[in-house]
C-alpha positions in Angstrom: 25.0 -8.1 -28.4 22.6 -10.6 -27.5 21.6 -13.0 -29.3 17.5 -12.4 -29.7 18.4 -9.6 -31.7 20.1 -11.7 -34.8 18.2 -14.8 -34.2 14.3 -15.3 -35.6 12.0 -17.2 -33.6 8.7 -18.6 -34.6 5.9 -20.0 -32.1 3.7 -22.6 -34.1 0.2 -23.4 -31.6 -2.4 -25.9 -32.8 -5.9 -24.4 -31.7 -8.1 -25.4 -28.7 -7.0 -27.4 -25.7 -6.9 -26.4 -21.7 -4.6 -25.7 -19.3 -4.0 -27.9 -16.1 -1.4 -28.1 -13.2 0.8 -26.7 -10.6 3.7 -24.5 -12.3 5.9 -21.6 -10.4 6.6 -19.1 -13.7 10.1 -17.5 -13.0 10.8 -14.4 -10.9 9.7 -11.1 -11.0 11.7 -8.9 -13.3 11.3 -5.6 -11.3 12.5 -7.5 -8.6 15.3 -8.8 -9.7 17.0 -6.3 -11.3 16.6 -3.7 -8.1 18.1 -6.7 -6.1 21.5 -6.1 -8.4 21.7 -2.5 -8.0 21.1 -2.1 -4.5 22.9 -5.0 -3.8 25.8 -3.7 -5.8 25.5 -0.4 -3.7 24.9 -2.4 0.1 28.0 -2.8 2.2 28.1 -6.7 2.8 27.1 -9.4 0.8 23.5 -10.0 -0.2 22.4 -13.3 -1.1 19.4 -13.7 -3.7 17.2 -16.7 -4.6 14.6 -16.9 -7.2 16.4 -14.3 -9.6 15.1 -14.4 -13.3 17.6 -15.2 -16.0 16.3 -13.4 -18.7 17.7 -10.9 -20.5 16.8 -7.9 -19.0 17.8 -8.9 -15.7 20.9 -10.5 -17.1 22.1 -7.1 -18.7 21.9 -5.5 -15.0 23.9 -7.8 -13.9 26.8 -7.7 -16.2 26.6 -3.5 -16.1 27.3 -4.0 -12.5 30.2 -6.7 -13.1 31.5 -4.0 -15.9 31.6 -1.3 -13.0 34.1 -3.5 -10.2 31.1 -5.2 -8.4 31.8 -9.1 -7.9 28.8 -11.2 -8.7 28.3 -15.1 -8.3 25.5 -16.7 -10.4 23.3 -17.0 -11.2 22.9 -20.5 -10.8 19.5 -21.8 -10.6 18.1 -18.5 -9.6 21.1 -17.7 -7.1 23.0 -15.0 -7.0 25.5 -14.0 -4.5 26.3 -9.7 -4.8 29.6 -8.8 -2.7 28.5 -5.3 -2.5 30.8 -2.0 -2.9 28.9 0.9 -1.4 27.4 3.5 -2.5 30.7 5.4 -3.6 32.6 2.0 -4.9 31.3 1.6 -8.1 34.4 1.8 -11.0 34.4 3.6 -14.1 33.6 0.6 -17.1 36.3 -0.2 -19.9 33.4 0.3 -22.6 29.5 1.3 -23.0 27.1 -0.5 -20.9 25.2 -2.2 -23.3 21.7 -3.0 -21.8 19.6 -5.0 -24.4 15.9 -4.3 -24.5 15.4 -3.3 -20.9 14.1 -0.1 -20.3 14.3 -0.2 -16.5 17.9 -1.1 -16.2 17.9 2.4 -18.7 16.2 4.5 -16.5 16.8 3.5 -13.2 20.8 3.5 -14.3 20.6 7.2 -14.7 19.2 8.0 -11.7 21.7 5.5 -10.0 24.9 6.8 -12.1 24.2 10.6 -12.2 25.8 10.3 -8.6 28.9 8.7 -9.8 32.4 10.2 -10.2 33.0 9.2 -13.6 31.4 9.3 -16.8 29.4 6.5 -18.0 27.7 5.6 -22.1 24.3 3.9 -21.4 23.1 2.0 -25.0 20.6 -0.4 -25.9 19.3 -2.6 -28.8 17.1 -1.2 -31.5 13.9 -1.3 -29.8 15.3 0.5 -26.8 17.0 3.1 -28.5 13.7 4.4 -30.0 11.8 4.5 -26.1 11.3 8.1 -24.7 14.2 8.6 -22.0 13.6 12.8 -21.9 11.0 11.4 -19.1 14.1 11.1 -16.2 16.8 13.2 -18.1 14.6 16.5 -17.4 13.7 15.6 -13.7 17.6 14.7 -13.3 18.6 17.4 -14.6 16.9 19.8 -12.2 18.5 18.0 -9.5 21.8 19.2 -11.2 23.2 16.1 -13.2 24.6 16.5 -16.6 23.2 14.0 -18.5 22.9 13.7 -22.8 21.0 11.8 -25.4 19.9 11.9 -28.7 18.1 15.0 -30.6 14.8 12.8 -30.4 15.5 12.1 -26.1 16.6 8.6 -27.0 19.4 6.4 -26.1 22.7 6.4 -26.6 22.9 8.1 -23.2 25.9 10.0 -21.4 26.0 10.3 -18.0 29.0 12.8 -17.2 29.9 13.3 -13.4 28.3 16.8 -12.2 29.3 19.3 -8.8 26.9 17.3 -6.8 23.3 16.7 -6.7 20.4 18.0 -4.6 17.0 16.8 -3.8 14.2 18.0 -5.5 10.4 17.9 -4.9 9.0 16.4 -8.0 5.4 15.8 -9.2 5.1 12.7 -12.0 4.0 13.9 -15.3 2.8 10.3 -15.8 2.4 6.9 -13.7 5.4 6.0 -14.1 7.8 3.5 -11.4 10.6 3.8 -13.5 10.5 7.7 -13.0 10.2 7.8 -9.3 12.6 4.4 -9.0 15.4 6.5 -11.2 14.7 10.3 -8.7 15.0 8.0 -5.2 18.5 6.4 -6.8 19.2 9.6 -7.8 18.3 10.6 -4.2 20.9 8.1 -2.5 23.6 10.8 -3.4 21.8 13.9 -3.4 22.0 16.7 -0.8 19.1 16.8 1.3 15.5 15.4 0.9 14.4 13.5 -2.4 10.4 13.8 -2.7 8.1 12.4 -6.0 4.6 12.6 -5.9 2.2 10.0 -8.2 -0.2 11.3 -10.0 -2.0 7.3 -9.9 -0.1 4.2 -7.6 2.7 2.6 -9.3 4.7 -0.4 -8.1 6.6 0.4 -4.6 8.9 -2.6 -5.5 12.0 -0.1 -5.2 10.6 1.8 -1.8 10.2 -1.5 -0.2 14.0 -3.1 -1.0 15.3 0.2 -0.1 13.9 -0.5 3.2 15.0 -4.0 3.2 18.3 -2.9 2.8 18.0 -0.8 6.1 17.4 2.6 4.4 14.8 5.0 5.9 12.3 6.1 3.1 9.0 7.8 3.9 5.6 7.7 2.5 2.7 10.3 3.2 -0.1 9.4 0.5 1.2 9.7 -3.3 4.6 11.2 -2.0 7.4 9.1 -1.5 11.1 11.0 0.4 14.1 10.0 1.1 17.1 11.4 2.7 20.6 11.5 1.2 23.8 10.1 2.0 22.9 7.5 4.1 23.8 4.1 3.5 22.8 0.3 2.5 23.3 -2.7 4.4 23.1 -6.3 2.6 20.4 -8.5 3.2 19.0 -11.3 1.7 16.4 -10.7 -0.7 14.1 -14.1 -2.0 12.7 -13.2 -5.3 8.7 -13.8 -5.9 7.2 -15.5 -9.5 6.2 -12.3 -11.8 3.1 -11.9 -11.8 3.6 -9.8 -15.0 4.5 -13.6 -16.1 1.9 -15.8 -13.5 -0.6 -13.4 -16.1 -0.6 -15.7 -19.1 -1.8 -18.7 -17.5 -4.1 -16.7 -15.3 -5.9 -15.8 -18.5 -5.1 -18.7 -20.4 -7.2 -20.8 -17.3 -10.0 -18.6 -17.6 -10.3 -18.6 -20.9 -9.9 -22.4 -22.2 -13.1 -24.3 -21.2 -12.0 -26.8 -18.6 -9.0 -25.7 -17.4 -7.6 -25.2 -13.8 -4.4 -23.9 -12.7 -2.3 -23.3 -9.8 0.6 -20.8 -10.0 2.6 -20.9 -6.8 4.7 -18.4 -4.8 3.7 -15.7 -7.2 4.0 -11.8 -5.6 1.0 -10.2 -5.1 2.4 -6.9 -4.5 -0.8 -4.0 -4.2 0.8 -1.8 -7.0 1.0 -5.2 -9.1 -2.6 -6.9 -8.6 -4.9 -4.8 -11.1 -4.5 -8.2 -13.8 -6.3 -10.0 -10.6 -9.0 -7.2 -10.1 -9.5 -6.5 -13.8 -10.2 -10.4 -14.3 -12.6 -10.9 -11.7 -14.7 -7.6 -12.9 -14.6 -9.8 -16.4 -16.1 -12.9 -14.4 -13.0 -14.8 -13.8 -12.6 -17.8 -11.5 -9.3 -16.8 -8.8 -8.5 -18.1 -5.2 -5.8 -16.4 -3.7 -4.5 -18.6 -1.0 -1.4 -19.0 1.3 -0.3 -15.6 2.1 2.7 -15.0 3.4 5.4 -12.3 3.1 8.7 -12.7 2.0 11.5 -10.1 2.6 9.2 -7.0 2.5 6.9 -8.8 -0.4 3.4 -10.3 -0.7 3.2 -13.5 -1.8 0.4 -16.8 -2.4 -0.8 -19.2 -4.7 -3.1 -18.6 -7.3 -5.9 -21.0 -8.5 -7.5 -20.7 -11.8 -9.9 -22.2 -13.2 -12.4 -22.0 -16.2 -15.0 -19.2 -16.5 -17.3 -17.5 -19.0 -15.8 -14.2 -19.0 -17.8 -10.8 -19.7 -17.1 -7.4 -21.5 -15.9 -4.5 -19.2 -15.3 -0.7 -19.0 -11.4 -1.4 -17.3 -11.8 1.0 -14.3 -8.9 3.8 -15.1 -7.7 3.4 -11.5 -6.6 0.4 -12.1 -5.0 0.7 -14.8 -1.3 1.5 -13.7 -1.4 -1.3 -11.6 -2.1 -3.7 -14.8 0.1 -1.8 -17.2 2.2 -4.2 -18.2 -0.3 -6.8 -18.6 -2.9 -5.1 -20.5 -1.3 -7.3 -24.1 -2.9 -10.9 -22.3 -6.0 -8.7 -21.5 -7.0 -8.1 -24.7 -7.2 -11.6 -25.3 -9.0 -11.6 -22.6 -11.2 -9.3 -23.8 -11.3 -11.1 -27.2 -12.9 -14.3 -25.8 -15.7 -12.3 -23.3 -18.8 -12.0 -24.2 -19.4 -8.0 -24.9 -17.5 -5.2 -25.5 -14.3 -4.2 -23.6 -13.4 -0.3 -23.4 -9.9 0.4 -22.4 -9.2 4.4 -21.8 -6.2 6.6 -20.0 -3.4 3.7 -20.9 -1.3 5.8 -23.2 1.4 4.8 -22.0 0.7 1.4 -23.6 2.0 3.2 -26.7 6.0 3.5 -26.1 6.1 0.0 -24.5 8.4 -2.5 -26.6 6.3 -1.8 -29.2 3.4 0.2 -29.7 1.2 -2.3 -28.1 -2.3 -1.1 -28.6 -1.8 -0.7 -32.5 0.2 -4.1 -32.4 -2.2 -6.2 -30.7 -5.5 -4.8 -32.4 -3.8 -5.3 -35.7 -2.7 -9.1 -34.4 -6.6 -9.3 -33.4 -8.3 -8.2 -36.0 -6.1 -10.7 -38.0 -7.6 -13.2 -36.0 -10.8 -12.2 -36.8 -11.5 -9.7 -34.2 -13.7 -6.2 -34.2 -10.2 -4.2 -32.1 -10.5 -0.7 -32.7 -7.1 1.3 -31.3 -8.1 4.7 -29.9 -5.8 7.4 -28.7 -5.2 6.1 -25.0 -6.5 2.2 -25.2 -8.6 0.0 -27.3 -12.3 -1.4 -28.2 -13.0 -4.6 -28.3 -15.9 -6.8 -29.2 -15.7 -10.1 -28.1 -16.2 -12.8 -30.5 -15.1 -16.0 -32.1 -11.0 -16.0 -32.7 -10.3 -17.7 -36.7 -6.4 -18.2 -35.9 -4.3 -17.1 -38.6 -0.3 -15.5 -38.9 0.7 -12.6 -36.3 4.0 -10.7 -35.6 4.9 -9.5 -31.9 7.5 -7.3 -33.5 10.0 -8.4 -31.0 7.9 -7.5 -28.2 7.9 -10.5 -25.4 4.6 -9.9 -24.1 2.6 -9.3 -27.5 4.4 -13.2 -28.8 3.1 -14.6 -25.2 -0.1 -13.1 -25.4 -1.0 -14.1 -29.0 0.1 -18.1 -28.0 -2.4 -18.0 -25.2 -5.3 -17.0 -27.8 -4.4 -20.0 -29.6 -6.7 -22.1 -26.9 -9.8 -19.7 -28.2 -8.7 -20.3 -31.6 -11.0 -22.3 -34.3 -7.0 -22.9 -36.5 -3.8 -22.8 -35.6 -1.5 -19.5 -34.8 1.5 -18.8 -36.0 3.5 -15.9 -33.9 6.1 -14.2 -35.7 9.6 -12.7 -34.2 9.2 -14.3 -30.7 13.3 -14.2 -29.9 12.8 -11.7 -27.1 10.5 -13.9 -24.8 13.7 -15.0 -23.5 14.0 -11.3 -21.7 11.4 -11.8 -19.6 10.0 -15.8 -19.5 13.2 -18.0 -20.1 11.5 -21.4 -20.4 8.2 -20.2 -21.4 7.6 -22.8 -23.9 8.5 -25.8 -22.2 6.7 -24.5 -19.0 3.2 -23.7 -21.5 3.6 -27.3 -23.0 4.0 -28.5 -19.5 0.4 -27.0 -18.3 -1.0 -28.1 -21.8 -0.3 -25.6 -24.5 0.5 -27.2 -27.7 2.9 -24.9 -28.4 6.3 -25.1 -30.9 9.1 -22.9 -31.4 11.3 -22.8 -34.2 
């Protein structure tokens, strides 16, 4: 078990203050755990740089390890994967345990319902209560025998089935973890693989597969692949999250004369809507020094101080913010006029239920943040400070510490342990740009 689970960790923040400097926040999650798996599944060795140890990725990592594959690292963000093709994964001595990440979850079913042997996916207590019916059903058309709980939930069984065929498959919801899990799937399905988006979602998984020299096809919202090919190692040089880069970005805009550069951060097209959502509020961002790095967009980020404004979030872009949307709302919070959040759902079996979390944690704080069936309004206004729980979720603790700089007292963040899954260093790297932040 890790060790976030048992341990309780505070954030104290004293109110007010700015934000300045150059920082690079660690890399991005997505990334790197799809750079273990297909790695793991490449013949040859793949080499990765700028890997984030968190948690989450972490727990890929160590699945992989449990199943035969050699891994070196990582060590100051490298890894080195001696890869095992597609058929040379080994059955594990025990459960693969997978802490609070939900993508290792799903994408691991998808990637193990090909395997010839039968595999126990669990999680901690947070994961075990997200939906995982969402990729069992689609799997289970393509003719893998898969179980969970009565409620769809985690602990998992992946048992080996006759084989597995490709399926044409329409997206109930937005939803890359869906369509990353049916194209792993697809590696060792008969025939053609297709899923069709009902909204974009992040192509990180499309575009490594390619990397790794595998053909995958896009016409519009439908991504295909072809089974039974195979993966060749490559070298893969991991971007800064921009699911991470977030908190500063809105942390510059909001504290009066602040200005911020994040560098080397991925600007991935399915990832941008924090970017696009901020400027519609008023925000101050330069995007500079472009460049692409092994099939990913990537620059530097300048932020600086604005007087943000009220919004109706545009629903388009709302899968391509998804993840972000806790940092928005503080955002939102320190604008002047309301902010209307609608079709983000979804938001509701995240780590925690984070529209009901954060509008509680607001309206603490002093904040009119009424919860509505598929978002949140919010009136912007003055933020008191006060005492919040995150309820283990990483993103609601770092959002909360951020709206400590709008703050007229000081914040105190309850159950904060898991920011380790996804920002290792986050404290000493917010302290570093001018947070007056304190863990305990």
């Amino acid at each position: 078990m890790s060790n976030s689970s048992t341990t309780n960790v505070t954030f104290t923040l004293n109110s007010g203050g700015r934000l300045s400097g150059t920082a690079r926040v660690p890399g991005d999650k997505s990334i790197s755990h799809r750079s273990i798996m297909l790695g793991s599944l490449a013949e040859g060795t793949t080499e990765v740089s700028g890997f984030l140890e968190g948690e989450d990725s972490l727990a890929t990592l160590k699945a992989f390890q449990a199943m035969g594959v050699q891994i070196e690292g990582p060590d100051n963000g490298k890894v080195m994967i001696r890869g095992v093709g597609l058929h040379g994964l080994k059955k594990p001595d025990d459960d693969l345990y997978l802490g609070n990440s939900g993508t290792s979850m799903r994408l691991m079913c998808g990637l193990l319902a090909g395997q010839q042997f039968n595999t126990v996916l669990t999680g901690d207590k947070s994961l075990s209560s997200r939906p995982m019916r969402r990729v069992i059903d689609p799997l289970m058309q393509m003719g893998a025998a898969l179980g969970a709980t009565q409620n769809g939930t985690s602990p998992i069984t992946v048992s080996v089935s006759e084989s597995l065929h490709g399926i044409d498959y329409t997206l109930p919801v937005a939803s890359a973890q869906i369509k990353s899990c049916l194209l792993l799937a697809g590696l060792y399905a008969d025939g053609k693989t297709c899923v069709t988006e009902p909204a974009p979602t992040r192509d990180h998984t499309e575009r490594m597969l390619q990397g790794f020299g595998y053909t995958v096809h896009r016409d519009g919202a439908k991504v295909c692949l072809r089974g039974k090919g195979h993966l060749q190692a490559t070298s893969i040089d991991v971007p800064a999250d921009i699911s991470s880069a977030a908190f500063f970005m809105v942390g510059a805009s909001i504290a009066e004369g602040s200005d911020v550069t994040l560098e080397h951060v991925g600007i991935n097209p399915t990832r941008t809507g924090v970017i696009d959502i901020l400027r519609l509020m008023g925000a101050n961002i330069e995007i500079f020094n472009e460049r692409e790095v092994g099939g990913e967009p990537v620059a530097d980020i300048r932020i600086r101080s604005s007087q943000l404004k009220g919004i109706n979030i545009p629903e388009e872009l709302v899968p391509l913010a998804i993840d972000e949307f806790p940092v928005l709302f503080v955002a939102a919070s320190c604008s002047s006029g309301q902010t209307i959040l609608t079709g983000a759902k979804e938001l509701r079996v995240k780590e925690s239920d984070r529209i009901q979390v954060m509008a509680d944690g607001l309206q603490i704080m002093g904040i009119d943040a009424q919860p509505t069936e598929d978002g949140i309004v919010i009136q912007g206004g003055r933020l008191q400070g006060g005492t919040v729980t995150s309820h283990g979720d990483h993103r609601i603790s770092m959002s909360f510490a951020m709206a400590a700089l709008c703050c007229q007292d000081d914040v105190t963040i309850e159950d904060c342990a898991n920011v380790d899954t996804s920002f290792p260093g986050f404290v000493s790297l917010a302290s570093q740009l001018g947070l007056s932040i304190f863990s305990e």
